[in-house]
N, C-alpha and C positions, 0 to 999 in steps of 0.2 A: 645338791650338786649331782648326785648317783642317779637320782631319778632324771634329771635334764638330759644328763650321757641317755639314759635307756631311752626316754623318749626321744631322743637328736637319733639314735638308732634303729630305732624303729620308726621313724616317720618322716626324717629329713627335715628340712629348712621349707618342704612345701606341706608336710603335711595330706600328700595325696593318696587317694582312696584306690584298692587294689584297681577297678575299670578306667582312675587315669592314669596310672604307671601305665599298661595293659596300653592304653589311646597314644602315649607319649611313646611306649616302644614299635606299637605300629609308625607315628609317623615319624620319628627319626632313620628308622631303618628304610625305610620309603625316600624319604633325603636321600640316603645313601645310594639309595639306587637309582633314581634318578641322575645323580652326580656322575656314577659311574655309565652311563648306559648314554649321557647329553654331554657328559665333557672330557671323560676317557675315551670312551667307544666311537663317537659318530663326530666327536671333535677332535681332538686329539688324534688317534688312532686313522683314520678315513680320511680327513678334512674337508666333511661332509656339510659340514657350517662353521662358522666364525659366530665368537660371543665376543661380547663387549667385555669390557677390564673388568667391570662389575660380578656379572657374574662368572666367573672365570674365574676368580680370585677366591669370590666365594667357594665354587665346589671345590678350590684346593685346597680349602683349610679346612671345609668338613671332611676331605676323603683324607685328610693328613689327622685331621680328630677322629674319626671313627676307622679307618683302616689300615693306617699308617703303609699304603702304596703309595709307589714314586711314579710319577706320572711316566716318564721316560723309560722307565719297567715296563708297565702294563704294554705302553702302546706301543713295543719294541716286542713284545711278545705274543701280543697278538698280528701284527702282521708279521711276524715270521706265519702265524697258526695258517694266517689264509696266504701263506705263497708258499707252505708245504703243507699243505692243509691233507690229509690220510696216511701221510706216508710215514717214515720210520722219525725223519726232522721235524714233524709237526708235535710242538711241546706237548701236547693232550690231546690226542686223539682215541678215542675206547678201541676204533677198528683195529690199531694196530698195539696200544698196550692195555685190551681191557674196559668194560663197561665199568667193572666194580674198582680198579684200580683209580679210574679219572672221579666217580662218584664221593669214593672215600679219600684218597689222597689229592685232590685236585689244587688246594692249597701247596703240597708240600711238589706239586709238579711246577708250579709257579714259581716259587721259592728256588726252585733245583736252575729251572729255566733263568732267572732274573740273575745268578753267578755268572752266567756264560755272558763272557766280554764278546768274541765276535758278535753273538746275538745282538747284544746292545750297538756295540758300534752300526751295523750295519742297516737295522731296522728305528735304532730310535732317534733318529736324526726329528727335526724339526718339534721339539717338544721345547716346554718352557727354562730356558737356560737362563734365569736371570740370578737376584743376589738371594732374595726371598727361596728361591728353587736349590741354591748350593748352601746357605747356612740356616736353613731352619727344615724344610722340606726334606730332604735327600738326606741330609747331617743327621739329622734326631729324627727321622722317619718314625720310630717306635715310642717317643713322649708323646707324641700327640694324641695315642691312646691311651697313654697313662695318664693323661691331664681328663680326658675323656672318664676312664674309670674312677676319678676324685669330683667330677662335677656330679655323673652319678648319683654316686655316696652322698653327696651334698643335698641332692637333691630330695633323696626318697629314703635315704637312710640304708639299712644291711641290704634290701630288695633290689637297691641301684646295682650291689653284683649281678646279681639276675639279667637285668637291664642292661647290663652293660657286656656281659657275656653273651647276649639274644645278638648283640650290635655285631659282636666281634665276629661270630659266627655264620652273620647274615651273607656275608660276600662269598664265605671259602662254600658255604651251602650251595646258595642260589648262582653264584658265578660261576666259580671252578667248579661246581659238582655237577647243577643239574641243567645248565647252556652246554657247558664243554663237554659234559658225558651223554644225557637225553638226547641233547640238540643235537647231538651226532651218530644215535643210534634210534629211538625211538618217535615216532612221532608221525605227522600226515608232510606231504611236498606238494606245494603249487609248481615245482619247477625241479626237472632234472637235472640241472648243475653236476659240475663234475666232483662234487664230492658227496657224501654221506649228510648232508644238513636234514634238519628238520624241522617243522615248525610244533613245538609241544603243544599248543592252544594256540587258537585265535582270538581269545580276550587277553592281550598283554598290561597286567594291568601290575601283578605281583613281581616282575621281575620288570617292569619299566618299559614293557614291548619289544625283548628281549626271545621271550616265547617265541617271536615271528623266527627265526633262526636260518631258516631253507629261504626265506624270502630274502634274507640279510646276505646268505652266502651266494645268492641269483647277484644280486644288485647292491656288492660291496660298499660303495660309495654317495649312497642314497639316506639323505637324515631321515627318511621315514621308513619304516618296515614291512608296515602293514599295505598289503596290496588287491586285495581281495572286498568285496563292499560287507564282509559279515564278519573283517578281522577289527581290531579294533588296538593302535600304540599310544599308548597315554604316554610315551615319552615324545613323542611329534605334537603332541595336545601339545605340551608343556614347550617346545620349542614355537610352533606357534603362536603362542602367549608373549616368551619373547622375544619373537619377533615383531609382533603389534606393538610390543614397547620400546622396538629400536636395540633392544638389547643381545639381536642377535640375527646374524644373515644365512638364509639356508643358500648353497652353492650347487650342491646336486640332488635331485629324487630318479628315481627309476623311472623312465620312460614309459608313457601311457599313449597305450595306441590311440589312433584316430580311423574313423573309418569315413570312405564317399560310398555310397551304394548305387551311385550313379552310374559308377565303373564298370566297363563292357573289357574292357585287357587292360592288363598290367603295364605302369611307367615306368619312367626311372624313379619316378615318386613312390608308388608303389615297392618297387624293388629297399630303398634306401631305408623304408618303412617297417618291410620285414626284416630284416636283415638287423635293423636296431631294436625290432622288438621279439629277437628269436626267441626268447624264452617263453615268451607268453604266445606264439605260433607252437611249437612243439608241444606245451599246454594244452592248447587247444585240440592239436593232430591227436593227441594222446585217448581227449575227450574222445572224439570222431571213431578213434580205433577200438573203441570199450562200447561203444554203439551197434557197429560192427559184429563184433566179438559175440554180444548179446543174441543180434540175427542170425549168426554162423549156428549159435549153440545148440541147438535142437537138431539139425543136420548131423554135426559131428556126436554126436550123444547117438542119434541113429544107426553108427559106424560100430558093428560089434567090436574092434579091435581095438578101438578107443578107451583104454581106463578112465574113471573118475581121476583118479592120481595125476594122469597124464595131462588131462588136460585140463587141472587147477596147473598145477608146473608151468604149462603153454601158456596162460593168459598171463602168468607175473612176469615171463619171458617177452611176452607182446608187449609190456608196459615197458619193458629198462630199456636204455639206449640202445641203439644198434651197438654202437662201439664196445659199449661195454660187455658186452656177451661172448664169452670164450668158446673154445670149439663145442664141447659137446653140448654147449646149449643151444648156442647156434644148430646143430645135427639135430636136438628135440624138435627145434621150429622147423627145421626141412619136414623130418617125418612129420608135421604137421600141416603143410603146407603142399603132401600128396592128396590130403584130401579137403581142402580148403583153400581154389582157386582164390577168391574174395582176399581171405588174410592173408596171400601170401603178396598181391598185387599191392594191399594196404601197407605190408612192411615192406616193398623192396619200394615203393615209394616215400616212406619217411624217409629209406636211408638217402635216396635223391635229394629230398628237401634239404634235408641238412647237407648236405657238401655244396649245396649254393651257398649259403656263406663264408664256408670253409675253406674256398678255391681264390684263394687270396691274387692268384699271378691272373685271373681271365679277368677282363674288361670290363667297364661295364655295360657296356654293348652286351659281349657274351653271357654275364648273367642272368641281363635281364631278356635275352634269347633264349636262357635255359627256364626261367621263372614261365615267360609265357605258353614254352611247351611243353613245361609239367600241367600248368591247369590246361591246358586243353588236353593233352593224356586223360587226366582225372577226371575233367567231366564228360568226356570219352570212356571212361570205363565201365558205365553203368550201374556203378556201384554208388549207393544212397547218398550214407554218409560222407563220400570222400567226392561228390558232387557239392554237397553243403561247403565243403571246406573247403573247396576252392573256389565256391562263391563269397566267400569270407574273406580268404586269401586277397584277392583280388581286390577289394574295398577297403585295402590297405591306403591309409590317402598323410 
């Protein structure tokens, strides 16, 4: 009998070998994240696709089995996150409480966040309110991992703690710590959006396409992440799967431009076209002005009064938004721009581009009067790069 107990303990009811515990905790936690990243995040949260009963039901009883979140939690706290997303109300942001606070406590920001009643009332409307959702789901939130850490056990014996501690961990880890802290401090941007996002990798593969993050906070409402042809979201893989099986309707993606190269001036087609696809024009403008930048460089390095210092400073200043730039940084790019007619015509023209969109009360007659006399300005100016880009511009279709 002693000997059964030791072996039932040491080996479970499957009797598996340390590389399949090891295979089983990779792809349960893999479940998990999927679940969260297809049916919290871009369903739920966005309503960026619609699932069938099928699976929908299912990711609520694994993220009720392995994480014990309430769905009307999560997705009530994340859209607070992106409609005070940097500021002092946004539940996790590092900018303002902290890289290493969000990193290590990111769980216990959630938790603090998920108390506040207005938060809920106000953001988590439209989540699953049925009988399922009030008496087993939201009611025993926390059995469902204790049912979780006895299957475990059952399974693999004392190792199932292990196992089942990697589970518990994988969300407050990879969610709360290294999306909500990374993705908002370090990392590479396709797109200056008006917050701090970023994309950690462009293979999303470990956190669900999650990684994409700057691309996610560009284009809120888009079930896919990846936008780039060398990023790659295996959690849009996975929604495409089901959707060839009927089990699920994608509603929005991020707009992908089109181009006519036929085009000699700008339409209203044209105009409609930038304007929806502003992020990936300033993207581009951005490219253009780093081309620029490259040509200027040897000129301004000619300039004895020019520091090193000064003008590494100057080029990350060229990159951020106009808007964003406070007074004295704005004053570095004047005193740059005494000796660099070229970049100073390159930035007082981005700042034109952008307030064509942002000029909500003029017509569209009017903008698309201002659209066509920026690109003639620009390939007026004689300058390379910002002729390329208005022949680009232009072949907006």
């Amino acid at each position: 009998m002693l000997d059964a107990v030791l072996h039932f303990l040491s080996n479970g009811i499957t009797g598996a070998s340390g590389w399949e515990v090891l295979i089983f905790t990779l792809v349960v936690t893999h479940i998990t994240i999927a679940s969260v990243t297809i049916f919290l995040h871009r369903c739920q949260a966005h309503r960026a696709l619609e699932l069938h009963a099928i699976p929908s039901h299912f990711f609520r009883f694994w993220l009720w089995l392995t994480t014990g979140m309430v769905t009307k939690e999560w997705a009530a706290i994340h859209r607070k996150h992106h409609a005070k997303c940097e500021t002092e109300d946004d539940p996790h942001s590092p900018q303002t409480r902290g890289i290493r606070k969000v990193l290590l406590e990111g769980a216990e920001l959630y938790r603090a966040e998920s108390k506040n009643r207005e938060t809920m009332e106000k953001y988590g409307h439209g989540t699953p309110d049925d009988w399922l959702e009030h008496n087993l789901y939201t009611k025993y939130s926390w059995q469902g991992v204790g049912l979780m850490l006895i299957i475990d056990v059952m399974l693999f014996g004392v190792i199932g703690l292990t196992v089942w501690a990697v589970q518990m961990l994988w969300i407050p880890i990879t969610a709360a710590g290294i999306i909500n802290g990374i993705g908002h401090f370090w990392g590479y941007r396709n797109y200056d959006c008006t917050d701090a996002s970023t994309n950690i990798f462009p293979i999303g593969i470990i956190i669900g396409g999650e990684e994409l993050h700057n691309n996610h906070h560009t284009y809120g409402t888009s079930a896919k992440l990846s936008s780039k042809w060398y990023e790659f979201d295996i959690g849009w893989l996975y929604i495409r799967i089901l959707e060839t099986l009927g089990l699920a309707k994608v509603k929005k993606v991020a707009p992908e431009p089109k181009f006519d190269s036929r085009k000699l001036v700008a339409d209203f087609e044209t105009l409609q076209s930038v304007i929806a696809n502003r992020y990936d024009v300033t993207a581009k403008y951005a490219k253009s002005l780093k081309r620029t930048w490259r040509d200027e460089l040897e000129h301004l390095k000619g300039k004895a009064n020019l520091e090193t210092k000064f003008l590494k400073n100057a080029k990350k200043l060229l990159q951020r938004e106009p808007a964003k730039l406070e007074a004295p940084q704005k004053q570095q790019l004047t005193e740059l721009f005494v000796h660099s007619k070229t970049l100073k015509t390159m930035h007082e023209m981005r700042v034109e581009l952008g307030a064509i969109w942002e000029r909500s009360n003029s017509s569209r007659e009017q903008l698309l009067q201002q659209l066509q006399d920026w690109c003639a300005r620009a390939e007026a100016s004689g300058i390379k790069s910002l002729q390329e880009f208005s022949s680009r511009l232009r072949s907006y279709a």
